[in-house]
C-alpha positions in Angstrom: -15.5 8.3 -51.8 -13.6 5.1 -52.4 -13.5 2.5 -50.3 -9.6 3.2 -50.2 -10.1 6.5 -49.9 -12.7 6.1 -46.6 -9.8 3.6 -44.9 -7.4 6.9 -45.6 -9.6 9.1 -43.4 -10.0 7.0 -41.1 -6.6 5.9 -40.6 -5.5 9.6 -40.5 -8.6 10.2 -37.6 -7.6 7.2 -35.5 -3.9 8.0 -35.8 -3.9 12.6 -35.5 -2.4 11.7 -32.4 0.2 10.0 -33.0 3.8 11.0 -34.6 4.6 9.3 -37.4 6.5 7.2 -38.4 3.9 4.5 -37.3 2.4 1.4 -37.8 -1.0 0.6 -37.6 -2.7 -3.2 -37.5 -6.4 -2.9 -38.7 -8.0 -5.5 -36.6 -11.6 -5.6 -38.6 -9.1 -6.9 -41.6 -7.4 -8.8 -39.5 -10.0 -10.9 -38.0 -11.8 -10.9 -41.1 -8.8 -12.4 -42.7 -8.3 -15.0 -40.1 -11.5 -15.9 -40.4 -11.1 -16.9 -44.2 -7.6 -18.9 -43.4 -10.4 -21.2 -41.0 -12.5 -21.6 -43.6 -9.9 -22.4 -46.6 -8.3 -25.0 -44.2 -12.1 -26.9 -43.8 -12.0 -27.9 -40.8 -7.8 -28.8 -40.4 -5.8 -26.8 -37.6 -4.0 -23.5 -38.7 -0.6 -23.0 -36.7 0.4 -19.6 -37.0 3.5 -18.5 -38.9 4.9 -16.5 -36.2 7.9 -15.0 -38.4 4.4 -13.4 -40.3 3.5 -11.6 -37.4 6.3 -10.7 -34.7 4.2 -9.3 -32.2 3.5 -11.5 -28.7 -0.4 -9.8 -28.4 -1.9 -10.3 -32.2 -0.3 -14.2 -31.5 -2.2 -14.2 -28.4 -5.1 -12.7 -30.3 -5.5 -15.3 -33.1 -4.5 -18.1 -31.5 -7.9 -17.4 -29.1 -10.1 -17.8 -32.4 -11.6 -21.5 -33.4 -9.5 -23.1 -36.0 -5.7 -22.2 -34.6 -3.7 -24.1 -32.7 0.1 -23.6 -32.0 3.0 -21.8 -33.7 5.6 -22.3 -36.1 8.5 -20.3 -35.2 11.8 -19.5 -37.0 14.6 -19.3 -34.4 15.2 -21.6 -31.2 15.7 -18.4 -29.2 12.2 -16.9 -30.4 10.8 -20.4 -29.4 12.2 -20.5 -25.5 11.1 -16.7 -25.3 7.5 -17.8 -26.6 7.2 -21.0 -24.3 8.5 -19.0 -21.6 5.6 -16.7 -22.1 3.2 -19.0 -22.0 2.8 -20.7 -25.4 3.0 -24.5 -25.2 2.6 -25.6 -29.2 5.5 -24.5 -31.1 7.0 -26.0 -34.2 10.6 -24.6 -35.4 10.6 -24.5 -38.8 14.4 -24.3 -39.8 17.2 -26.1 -38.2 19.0 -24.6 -35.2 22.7 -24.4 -34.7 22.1 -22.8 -31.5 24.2 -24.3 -29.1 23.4 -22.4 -26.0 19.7 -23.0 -26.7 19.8 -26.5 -27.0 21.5 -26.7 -23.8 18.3 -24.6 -21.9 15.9 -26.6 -24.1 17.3 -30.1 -23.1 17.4 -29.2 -19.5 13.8 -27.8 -18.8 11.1 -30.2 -18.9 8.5 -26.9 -19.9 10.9 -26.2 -22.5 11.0 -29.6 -24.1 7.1 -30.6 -23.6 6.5 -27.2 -25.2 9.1 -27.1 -28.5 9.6 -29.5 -31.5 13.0 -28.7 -33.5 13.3 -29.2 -37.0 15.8 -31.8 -38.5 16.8 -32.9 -41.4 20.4 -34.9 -41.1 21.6 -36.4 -38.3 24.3 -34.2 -37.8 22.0 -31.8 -36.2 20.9 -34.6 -33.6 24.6 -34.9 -32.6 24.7 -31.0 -32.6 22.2 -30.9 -30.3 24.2 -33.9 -28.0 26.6 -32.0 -28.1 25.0 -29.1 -26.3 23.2 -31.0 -23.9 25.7 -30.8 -21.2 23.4 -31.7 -18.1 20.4 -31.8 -19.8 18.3 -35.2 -20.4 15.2 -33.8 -21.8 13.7 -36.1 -24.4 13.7 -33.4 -27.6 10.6 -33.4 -29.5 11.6 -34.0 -33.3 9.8 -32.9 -37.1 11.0 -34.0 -40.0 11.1 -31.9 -43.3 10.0 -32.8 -46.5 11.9 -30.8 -49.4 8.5 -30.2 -51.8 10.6 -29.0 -54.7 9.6 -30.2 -58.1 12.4 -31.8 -59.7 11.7 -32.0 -63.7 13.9 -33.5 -66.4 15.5 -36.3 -64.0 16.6 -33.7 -61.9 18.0 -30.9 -64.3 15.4 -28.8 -63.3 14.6 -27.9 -60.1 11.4 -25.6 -58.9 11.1 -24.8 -55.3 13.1 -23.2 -52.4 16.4 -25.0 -51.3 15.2 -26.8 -48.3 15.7 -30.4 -46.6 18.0 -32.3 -48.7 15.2 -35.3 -47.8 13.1 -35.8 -51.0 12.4 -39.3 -51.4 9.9 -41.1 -49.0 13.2 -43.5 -48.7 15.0 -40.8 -47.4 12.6 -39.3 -45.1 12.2 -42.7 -43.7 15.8 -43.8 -43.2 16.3 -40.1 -41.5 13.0 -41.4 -39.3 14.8 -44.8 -38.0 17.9 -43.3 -36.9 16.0 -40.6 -34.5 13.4 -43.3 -33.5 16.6 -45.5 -32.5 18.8 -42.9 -30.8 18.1 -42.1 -27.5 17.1 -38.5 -25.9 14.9 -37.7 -29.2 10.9 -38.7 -29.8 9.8 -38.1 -33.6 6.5 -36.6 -33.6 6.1 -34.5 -37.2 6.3 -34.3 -39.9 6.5 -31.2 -42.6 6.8 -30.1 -46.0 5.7 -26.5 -46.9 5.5 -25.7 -50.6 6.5 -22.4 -51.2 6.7 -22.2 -55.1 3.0 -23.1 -54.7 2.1 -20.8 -51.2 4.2 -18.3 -52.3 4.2 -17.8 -55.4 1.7 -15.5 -57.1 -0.4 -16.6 -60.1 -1.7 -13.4 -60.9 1.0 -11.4 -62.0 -0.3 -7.6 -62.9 0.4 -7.2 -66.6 2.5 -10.5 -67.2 -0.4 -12.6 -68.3 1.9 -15.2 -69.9 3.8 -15.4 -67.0 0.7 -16.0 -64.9 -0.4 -18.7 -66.9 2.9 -20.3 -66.8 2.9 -20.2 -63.0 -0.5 -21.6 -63.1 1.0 -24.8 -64.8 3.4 -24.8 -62.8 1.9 -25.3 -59.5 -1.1 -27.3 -60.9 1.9 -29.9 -61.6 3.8 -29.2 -58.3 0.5 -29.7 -56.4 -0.5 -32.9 -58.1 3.2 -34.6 -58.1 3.2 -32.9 -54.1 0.0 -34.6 -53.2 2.0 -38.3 -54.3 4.3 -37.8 -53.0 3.9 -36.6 -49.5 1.1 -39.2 -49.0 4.1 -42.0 -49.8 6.4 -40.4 -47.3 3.7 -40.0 -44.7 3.2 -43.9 -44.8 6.5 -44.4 -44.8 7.6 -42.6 -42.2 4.4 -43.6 -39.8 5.6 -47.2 -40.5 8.4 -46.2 -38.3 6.8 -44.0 -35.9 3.3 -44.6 -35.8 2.5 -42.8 -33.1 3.3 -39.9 -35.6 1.4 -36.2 -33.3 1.2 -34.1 -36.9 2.0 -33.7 -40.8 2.0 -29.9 -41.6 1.7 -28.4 -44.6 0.8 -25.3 -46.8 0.9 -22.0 -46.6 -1.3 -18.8 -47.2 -1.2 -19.1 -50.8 -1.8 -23.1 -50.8 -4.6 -23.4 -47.7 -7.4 -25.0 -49.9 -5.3 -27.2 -51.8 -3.0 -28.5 -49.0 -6.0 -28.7 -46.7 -7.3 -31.1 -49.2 -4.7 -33.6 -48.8 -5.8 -36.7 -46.5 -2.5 -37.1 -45.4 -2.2 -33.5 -43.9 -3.4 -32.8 -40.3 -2.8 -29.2 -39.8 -1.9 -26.1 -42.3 0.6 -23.3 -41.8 -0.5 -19.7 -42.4 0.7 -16.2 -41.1 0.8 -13.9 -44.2 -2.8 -14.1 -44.8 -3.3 -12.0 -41.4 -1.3 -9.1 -42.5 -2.0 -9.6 -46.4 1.0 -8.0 -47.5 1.5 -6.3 -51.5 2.7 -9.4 -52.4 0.2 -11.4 -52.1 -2.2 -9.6 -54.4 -1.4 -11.2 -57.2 -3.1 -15.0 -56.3 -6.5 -16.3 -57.6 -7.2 -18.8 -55.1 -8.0 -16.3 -52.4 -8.0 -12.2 -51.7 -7.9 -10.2 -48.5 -7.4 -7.2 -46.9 -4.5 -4.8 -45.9 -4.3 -5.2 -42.8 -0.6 -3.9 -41.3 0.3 -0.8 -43.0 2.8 2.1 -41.9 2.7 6.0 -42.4 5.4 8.5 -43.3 5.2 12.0 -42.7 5.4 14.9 -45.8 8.6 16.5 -44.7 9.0 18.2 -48.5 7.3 19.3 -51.5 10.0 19.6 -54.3 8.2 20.5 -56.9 4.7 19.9 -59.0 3.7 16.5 -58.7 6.4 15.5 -56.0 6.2 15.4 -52.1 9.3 13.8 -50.2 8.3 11.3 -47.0 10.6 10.6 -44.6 12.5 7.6 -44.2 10.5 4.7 -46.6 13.9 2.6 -47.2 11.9 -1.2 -46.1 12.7 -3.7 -48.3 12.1 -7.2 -47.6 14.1 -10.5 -48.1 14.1 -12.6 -51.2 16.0 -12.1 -54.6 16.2 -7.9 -55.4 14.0 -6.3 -57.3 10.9 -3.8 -57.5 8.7 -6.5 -55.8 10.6 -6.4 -52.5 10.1 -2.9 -51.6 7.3 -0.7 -49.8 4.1 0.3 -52.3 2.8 3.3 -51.7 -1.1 2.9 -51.0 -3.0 5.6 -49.8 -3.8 8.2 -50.9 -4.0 6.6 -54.4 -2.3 7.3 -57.3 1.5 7.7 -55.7 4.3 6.1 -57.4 8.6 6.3 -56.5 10.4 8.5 -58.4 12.3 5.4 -60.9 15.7 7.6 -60.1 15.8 7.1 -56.4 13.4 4.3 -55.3 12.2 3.6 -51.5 15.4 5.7 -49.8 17.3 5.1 -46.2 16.0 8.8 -44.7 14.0 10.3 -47.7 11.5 8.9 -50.6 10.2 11.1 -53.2 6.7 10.2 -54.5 4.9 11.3 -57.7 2.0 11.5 -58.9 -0.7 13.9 -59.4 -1.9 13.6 -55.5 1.1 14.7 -54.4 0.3 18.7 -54.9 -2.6 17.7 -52.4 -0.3 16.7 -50.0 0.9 19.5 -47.0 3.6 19.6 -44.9 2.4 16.9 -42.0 0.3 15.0 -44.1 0.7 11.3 -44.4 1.5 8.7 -46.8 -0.1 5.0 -45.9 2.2 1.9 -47.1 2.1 -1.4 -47.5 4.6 -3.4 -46.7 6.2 -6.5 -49.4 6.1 -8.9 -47.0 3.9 -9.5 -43.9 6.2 -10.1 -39.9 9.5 -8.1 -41.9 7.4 -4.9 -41.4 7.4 -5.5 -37.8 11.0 -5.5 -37.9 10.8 -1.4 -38.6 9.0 -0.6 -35.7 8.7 -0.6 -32.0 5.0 -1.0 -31.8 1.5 -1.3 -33.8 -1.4 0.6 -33.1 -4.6 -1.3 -33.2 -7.4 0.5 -34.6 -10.8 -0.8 -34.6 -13.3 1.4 -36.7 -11.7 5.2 -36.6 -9.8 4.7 -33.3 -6.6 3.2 -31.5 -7.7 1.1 -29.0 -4.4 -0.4 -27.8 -0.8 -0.2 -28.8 1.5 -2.9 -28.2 4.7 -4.0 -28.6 6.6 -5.9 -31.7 9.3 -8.4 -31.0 11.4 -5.4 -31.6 10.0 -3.6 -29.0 10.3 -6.3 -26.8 14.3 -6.1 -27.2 14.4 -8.8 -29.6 15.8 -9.1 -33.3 16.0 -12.8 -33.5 16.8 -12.3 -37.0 
């Protein structure tokens, strides 16, 4: 039996209980693969990447292991909700236009000791005056570095469209003006490099391709590393007193961690380890979150239908962003019809072993989006559920 193929069993044995659709959170691969995020950061703080794992208890969980401290978050409202509950370390990562939020934020004193907002243009300081009514809360302040590689004086561009701050002059004239305005305290600092943490350089049967993405972010690392070192002095020649620089990602731990002028590293995908990030060479780990659908038809010889399936995840369209099939092995979508809203046909020779009842284990594209799908994960440690708890969904919140 495969190694696959034992996970299979046991994932049907710890989960004959249950109805499915499910989701399941292995936590033997999950701690095993937050154990390898600590030891690719060497030694340097890993804040979690809550948007990577959407569920209050597995936060809880990691954040009690040696080598994580704090969370980065991706909406103001998720950040009260998680300082309300308890968590006193959290880094927005994107801007917030959320008026009524600043408003609550400005005018608690846990609230504001507890969150740092992300800016990057002073129109979202005199946003968040605006909102203030009452509130006189000092607002804790990071600053984002954009970490796209600009080639060809600019022509060119690799990298997400992020902070229009690229420069260290720009980062640092952004850093006077909050250090100068009263009601705000700068205290980080971060770039996060997603054409380098995000980006797979192992690209199944595109060799050329993976070798060009190779180049790619051995460049983007190296100009990176220059670059974020200047803006770090430059900005800490304003604020010295500067709590944080935070960088990386789950694809860039090593390398970013490497960086003198880095103080913590971001991670949250490499807890799940998602189908997307198979395709790296600086690190591997194991599926941890997967989800079942139920056999509800067998059309034919070498097809079985599953319920439901239609889970793709953000980013540009394509065959990348949905569900892969995973166990049992060998299944593949039908090229006609794809990952559908209430039915998936899968083919493949291991369908005519399939019955009516049986499951089909997925993985999903992309690691916290899965958790978006369903109400609650089942834990199972060895070939048992030992707790079920709740997503942010099944909490009664979609904050995006």
């Amino acid at each position: 039996m495969t190694a696959r193929a034992a996970d299979r069993a046991r994932y049907d044995r710890a989960t004959a209980h249950l109805e499915a659709p499910l989701a399941l959170v292995d936590l033997d691969a999950f701690d095993a693969n937050a154990a390898d995020l600590v030891r690719r950061s060497g030694g340097k703080p890993v804040r979690v990447a809550s948007k990577s794992v959407r569920c209050r208890a597995l936060l809880e969980r990691v954040l009690a292991k040696d080598g994580f401290q704090g969370i980065m978050s991706f909406t103001l409202a998720e950040s009260l909700w998680l300082a309300r509950s308890g968590f006193d370390d959290i880094l927005l990562a994107y801007p917030s236009a959320d008026r009524s939020g600043f408003a609550e934020l400005t005018a608690d004193p846990k609230l504001a000791a507890a969150v740092t907002v992300m800016v990057d243009d002073p129109a979202q300081l005199d946003l968040i005056d605006a909102a203030r009514g009452d509130g006189r809360e000092v607002v804790r302040i990071c600053l984002e570095l954009d970490t796209s590689l600009k080639l060809f004086g600019g022509r060119v561009r690799v990298g997400a469209r992020r902070s229009p701050l690229h420069s260290p002059a720009q980062l640092a004239e952004v850093a006077r003006m909050v250090t100068e305005r009263p009601g705000f305290r700068l205290v980080g600092l971060m770039a996060y490099e997603g054409h380098i943490a995000g980006v797979g350089d192992a690209v199944a049967g595109r060799p050329l391709r993976s070798r060009a993405i190779r180049l790619m972010q051995a460049a983007a690392r190296r100009e990176l590393a220059e670059r974020r070192g200047a803006a770090v002095r430059a900005v800490r020649s304003v604020a010295p007193d500067l709590e944080f620089v935070n960088g990386g990602g789950t694809g860039s731990v090593q390398h970013t961690a490497a960086e003198s002028a880095v103080t913590e590293i971001a991670a949250g995908s490499g807890l799940y380890v998602p189908r997307l990030f198979d395709n790296y060479t600086s690190f591997s780990g194991r599926p941890a979150a997967l989800f079942a659908l139920p056999v509800v038809r067998r059309p034919g010889v070498g097809v079985v239908t599953v319920l439901g399936g239609g889970y793709p995840a953000s980013g540009a369209a394509g065959p990348d962003r949905s569900p892969v099939p995973y166990l049992p092995e060998g299944l593949a979508y039908d090229p006609q019809e794809g990952a559908g809203e209430v039915q998936t046909p899968l083919l493949g020779s291991p369908a005519d072993d399939l019955l009516i009842g049986d499951r089909v284990w997925f993985r999903h594209a992309k690691a916290g989006e899965l958790c978006e799908r369903f109400a609650s994960l089942h834990l199972v440690e060895g070939d048992e559920v030992t707790a079920t708890v709740p997503t942010y969904r099944g909490e009664g919140h979609t904050f995006l």
